[in-house]
C-alpha positions as CSV (number, residue, x, y, z in Angstrom):
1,X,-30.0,15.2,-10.9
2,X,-30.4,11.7,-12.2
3,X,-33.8,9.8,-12.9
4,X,-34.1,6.7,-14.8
5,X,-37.4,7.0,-16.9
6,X,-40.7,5.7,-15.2
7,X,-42.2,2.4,-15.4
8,X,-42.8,0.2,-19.0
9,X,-44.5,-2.0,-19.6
10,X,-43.4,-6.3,-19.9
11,X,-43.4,-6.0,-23.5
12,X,-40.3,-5.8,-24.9
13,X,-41.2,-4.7,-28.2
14,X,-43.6,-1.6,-26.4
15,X,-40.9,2.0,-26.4
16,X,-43.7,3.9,-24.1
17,X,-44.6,4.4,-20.8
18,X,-47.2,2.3,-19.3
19,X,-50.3,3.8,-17.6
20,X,-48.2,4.0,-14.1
21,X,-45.2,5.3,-16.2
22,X,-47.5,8.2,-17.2
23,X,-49.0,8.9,-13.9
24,X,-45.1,9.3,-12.7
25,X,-44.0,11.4,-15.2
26,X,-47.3,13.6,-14.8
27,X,-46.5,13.8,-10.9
28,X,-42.6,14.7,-11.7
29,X,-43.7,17.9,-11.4
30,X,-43.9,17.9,-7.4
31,X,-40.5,17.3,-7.0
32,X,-39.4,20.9,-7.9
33,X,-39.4,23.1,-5.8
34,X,-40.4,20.9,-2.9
35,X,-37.4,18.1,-2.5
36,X,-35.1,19.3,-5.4
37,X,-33.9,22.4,-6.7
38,X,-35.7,23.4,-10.3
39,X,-34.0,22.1,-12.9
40,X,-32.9,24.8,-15.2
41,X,-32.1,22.4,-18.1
42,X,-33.8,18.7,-19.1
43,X,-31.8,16.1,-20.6
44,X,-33.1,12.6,-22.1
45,X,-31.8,9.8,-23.6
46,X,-32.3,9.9,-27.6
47,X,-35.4,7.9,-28.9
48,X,-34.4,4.9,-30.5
49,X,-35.9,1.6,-31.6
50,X,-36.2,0.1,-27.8
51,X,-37.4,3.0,-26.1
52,X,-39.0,6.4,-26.4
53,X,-39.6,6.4,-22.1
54,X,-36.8,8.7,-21.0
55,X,-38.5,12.0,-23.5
56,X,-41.8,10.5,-22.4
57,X,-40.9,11.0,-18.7
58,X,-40.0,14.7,-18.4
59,X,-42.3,15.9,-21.4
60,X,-45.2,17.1,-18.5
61,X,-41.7,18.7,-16.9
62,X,-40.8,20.2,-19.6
63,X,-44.4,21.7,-20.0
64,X,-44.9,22.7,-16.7
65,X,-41.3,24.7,-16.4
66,X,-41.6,26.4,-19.5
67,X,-38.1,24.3,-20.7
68,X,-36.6,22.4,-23.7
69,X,-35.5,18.8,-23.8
70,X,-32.3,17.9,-25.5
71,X,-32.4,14.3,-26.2
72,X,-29.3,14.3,-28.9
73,X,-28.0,11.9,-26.5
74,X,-28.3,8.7,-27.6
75,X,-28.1,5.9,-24.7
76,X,-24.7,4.6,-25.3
77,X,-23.4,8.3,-25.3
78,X,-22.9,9.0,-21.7
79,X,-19.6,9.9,-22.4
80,X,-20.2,12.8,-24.6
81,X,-23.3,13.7,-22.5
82,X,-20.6,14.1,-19.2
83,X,-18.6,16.2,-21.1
84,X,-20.7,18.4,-22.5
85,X,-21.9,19.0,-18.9
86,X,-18.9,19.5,-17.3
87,X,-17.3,21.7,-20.0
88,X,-20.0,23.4,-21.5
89,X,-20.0,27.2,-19.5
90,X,-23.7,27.4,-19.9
91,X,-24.4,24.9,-17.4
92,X,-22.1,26.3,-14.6
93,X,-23.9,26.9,-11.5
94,X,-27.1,25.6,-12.9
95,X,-29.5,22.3,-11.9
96,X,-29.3,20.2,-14.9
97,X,-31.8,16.7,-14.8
98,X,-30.9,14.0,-16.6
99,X,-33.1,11.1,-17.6
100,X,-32.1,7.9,-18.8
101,X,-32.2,4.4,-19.3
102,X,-31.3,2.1,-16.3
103,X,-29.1,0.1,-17.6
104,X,-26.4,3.0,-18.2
105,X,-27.0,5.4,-15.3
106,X,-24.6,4.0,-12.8
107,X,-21.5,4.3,-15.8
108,X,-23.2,8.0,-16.3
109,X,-22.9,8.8,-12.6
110,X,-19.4,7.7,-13.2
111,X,-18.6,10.1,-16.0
112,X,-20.0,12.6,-14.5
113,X,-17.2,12.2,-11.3
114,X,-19.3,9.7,-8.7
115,X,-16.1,6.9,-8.2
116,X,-18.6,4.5,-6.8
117,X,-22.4,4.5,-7.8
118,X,-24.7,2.2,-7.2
119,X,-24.8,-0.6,-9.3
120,X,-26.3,-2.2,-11.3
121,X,-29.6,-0.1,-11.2
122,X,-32.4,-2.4,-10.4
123,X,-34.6,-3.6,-13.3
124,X,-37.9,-3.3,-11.4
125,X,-37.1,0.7,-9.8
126,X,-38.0,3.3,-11.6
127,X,-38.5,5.7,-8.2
128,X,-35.4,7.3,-7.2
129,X,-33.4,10.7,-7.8
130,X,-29.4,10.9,-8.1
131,X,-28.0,14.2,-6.9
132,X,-24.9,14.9,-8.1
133,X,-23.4,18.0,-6.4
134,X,-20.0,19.7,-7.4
135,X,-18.5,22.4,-4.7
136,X,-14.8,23.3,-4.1
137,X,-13.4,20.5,-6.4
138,X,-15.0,17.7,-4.2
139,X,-18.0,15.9,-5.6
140,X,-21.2,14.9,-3.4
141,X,-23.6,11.9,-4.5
142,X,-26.9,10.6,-3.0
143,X,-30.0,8.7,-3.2
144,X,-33.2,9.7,-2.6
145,X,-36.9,8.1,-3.3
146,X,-39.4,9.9,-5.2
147,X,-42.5,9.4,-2.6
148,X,-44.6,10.2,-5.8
149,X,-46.8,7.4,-6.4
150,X,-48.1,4.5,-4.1
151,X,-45.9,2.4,-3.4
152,X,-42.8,3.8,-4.0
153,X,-39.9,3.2,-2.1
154,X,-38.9,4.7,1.0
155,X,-34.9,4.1,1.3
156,X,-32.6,4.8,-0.6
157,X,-30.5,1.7,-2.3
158,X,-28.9,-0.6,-0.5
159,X,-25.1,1.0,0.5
160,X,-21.9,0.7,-1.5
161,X,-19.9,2.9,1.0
162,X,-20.8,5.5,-2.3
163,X,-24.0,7.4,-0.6
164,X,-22.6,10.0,1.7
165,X,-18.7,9.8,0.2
166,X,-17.2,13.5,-0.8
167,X,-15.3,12.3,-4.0
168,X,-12.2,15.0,-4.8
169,X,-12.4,16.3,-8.5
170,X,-11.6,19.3,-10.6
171,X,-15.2,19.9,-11.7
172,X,-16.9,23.5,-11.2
173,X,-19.9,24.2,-8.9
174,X,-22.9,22.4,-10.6
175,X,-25.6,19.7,-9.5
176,X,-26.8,17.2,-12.0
């Protein structure tokens, strides 16, 4: 599972979540078991001088399932993040969510074996999930809104023929 961290605010030089960004990120939570399978493992994009929001995001996760973050990540390493994912054992058969920055999660989606993610991820949505499912060497991708706060949307993102494609690949059994 993909999520891009929640909302900032318009100033570039604020790293943190703004109060709606912290009302998301408090009503993450929902999601699991509910519309998504229980992550067993949190990933977030490595704090750096622009942004602190992904770790800021899944901290109340984290809390509330009992789980670690690793954010040795930084934004620019999707590749390494992919294949540490995909050939690390320990996260065979386990739900693994990722969050991220925008800016790099369709190119992360594409590491990770989606040929044709949506793209580029909007500036203004911070409201959708990205399952990314791996089962007999064929990999699944979709879209889905959160429905967490007012307002959010209710479709998924406009179609790039990528939504409901089956994408062969030799990757094990695992959803991100």
């Amino acid at each position: 599972l993909i999520v891009r961290h929640a909302e900032k605010s318009g100033d570039k030089s604020d790293i943190h979540l703004n109060p709606r960004g912290f009302q998301r990120a408090a009503a993450l939570r929902q999601l699991f078991p509910a519309r998504f399978e229980t992550p067993d493992f949190l990933f977030a994009t490595k704090a750096s001088a622009h942004s602190n929001r992904p770790v800021e995001t899944i901290v109340p996760l984290a809390k509330a399932l009992h789980l670690e973050i690793d954010d040795r990540f930084a934004n620019d390493d999707r590749a390494a993040l992919a294949k540490e994912l995909l050939s690390n054992a320990a996260y065979a058969e386990k739900t693994i969510l990722v969050c991220w920055r925008h800016g790099m999660i369709p190119a992360l989606a594409r590491e990770l074996g989606v040929a044709n993610p949506p793209a580029p991820w909007p500036d203004t949505q911070f409201d959708h999930v990205w399952r990314i499912g791996y089962r007999n060497g064929a990999v699944a991708f979709t879209d889905a809104p959160q429905h967490l706060l007012e307002g959010d949307a209710v479709t998924s993102f406009p179609s790039n023929n990528s939504r409901s494609e089956e994408h062969t690949s030799e990757l094990q059994s695992r959803q991100y």
